[in-house]
C-alpha positions as CSV (number, residue, x, y, z in Angstrom):
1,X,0.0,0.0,0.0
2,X,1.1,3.6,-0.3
3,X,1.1,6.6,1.8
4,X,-2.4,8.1,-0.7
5,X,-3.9,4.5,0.2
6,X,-3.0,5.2,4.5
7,X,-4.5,8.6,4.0
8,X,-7.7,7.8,2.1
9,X,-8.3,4.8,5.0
10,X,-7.6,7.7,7.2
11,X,-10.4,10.0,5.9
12,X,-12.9,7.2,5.9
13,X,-12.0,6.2,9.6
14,X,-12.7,10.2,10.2
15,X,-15.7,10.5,8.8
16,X,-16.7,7.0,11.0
17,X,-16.0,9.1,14.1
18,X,-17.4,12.5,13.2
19,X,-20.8,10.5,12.0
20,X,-20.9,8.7,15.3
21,X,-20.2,12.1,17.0
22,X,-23.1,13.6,15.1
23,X,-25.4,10.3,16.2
24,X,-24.7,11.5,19.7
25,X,-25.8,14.6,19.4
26,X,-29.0,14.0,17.8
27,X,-29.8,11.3,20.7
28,X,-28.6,14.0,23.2
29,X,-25.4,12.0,24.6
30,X,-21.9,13.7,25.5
31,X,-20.0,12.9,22.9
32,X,-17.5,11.6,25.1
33,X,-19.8,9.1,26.0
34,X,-19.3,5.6,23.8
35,X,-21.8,3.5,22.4
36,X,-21.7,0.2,20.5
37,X,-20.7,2.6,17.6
38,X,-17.7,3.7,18.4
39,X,-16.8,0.3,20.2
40,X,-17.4,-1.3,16.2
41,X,-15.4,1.7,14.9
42,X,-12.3,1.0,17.1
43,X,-12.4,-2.6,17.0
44,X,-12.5,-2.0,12.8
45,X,-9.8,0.4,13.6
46,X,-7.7,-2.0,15.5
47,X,-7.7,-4.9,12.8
48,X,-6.9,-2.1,9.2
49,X,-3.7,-1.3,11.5
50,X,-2.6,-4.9,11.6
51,X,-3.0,-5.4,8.2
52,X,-1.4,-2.2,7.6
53,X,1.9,-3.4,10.0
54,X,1.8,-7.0,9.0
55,X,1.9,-5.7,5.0
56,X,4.5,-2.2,5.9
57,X,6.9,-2.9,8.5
58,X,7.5,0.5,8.5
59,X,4.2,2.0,8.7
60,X,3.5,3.7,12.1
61,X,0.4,3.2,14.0
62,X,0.9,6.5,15.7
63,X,1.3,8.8,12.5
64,X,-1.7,6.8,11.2
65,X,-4.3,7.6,14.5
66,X,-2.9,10.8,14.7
67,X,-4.2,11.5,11.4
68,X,-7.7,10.5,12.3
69,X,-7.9,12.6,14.9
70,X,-7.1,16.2,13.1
C-alpha cells in the first residue's frame, strides 16, 4: 500500500467518528460518551492497523491515528 492509500483509509476512519459524534448529538449523549458505535469503529480500527503493519513494516500506528484525529 502507499502513503495516498493510508490517508484515504484515514479520511474514511474520520468521517466513521465525526458521524458517530453527530449520532450523539441527535440522541442528546456527550460525545465523550461511547456507544456500540464507536466500540465497532475502534475494533475496525484495530484490525486495518494490523493489516497495515503485518503488509509495511514501516508503517506507524501513531502517524496513522494521529491523522484521524485532526
Amino acid at each position: 500500500m502507499t502513503r495516498k492509500d493510508y490517508i484515504k483509509f484515514a479520511k474514511v476512519f474520520k468521517k466513521a467518528w465525526i458521524e458517530s459524534d453527530l449520532q450523539k448529538e441527535y440522541e442528546g449523549k456527550s460525545k465523550n460518551q461511547a456507544n456500540a458505535t464507536d466500540n465497532i469503529i475502534g475494533t475496525m480500527l484495530d484490525e486495518v492497523i494490523e493489516i497495515f503493519e503485518n503488509d509495511n513494516p514501516r508503517f506507524c500506528q501513531d502517524t496513522f491515528r494521529d491523522a484521524i484525529s485532526k
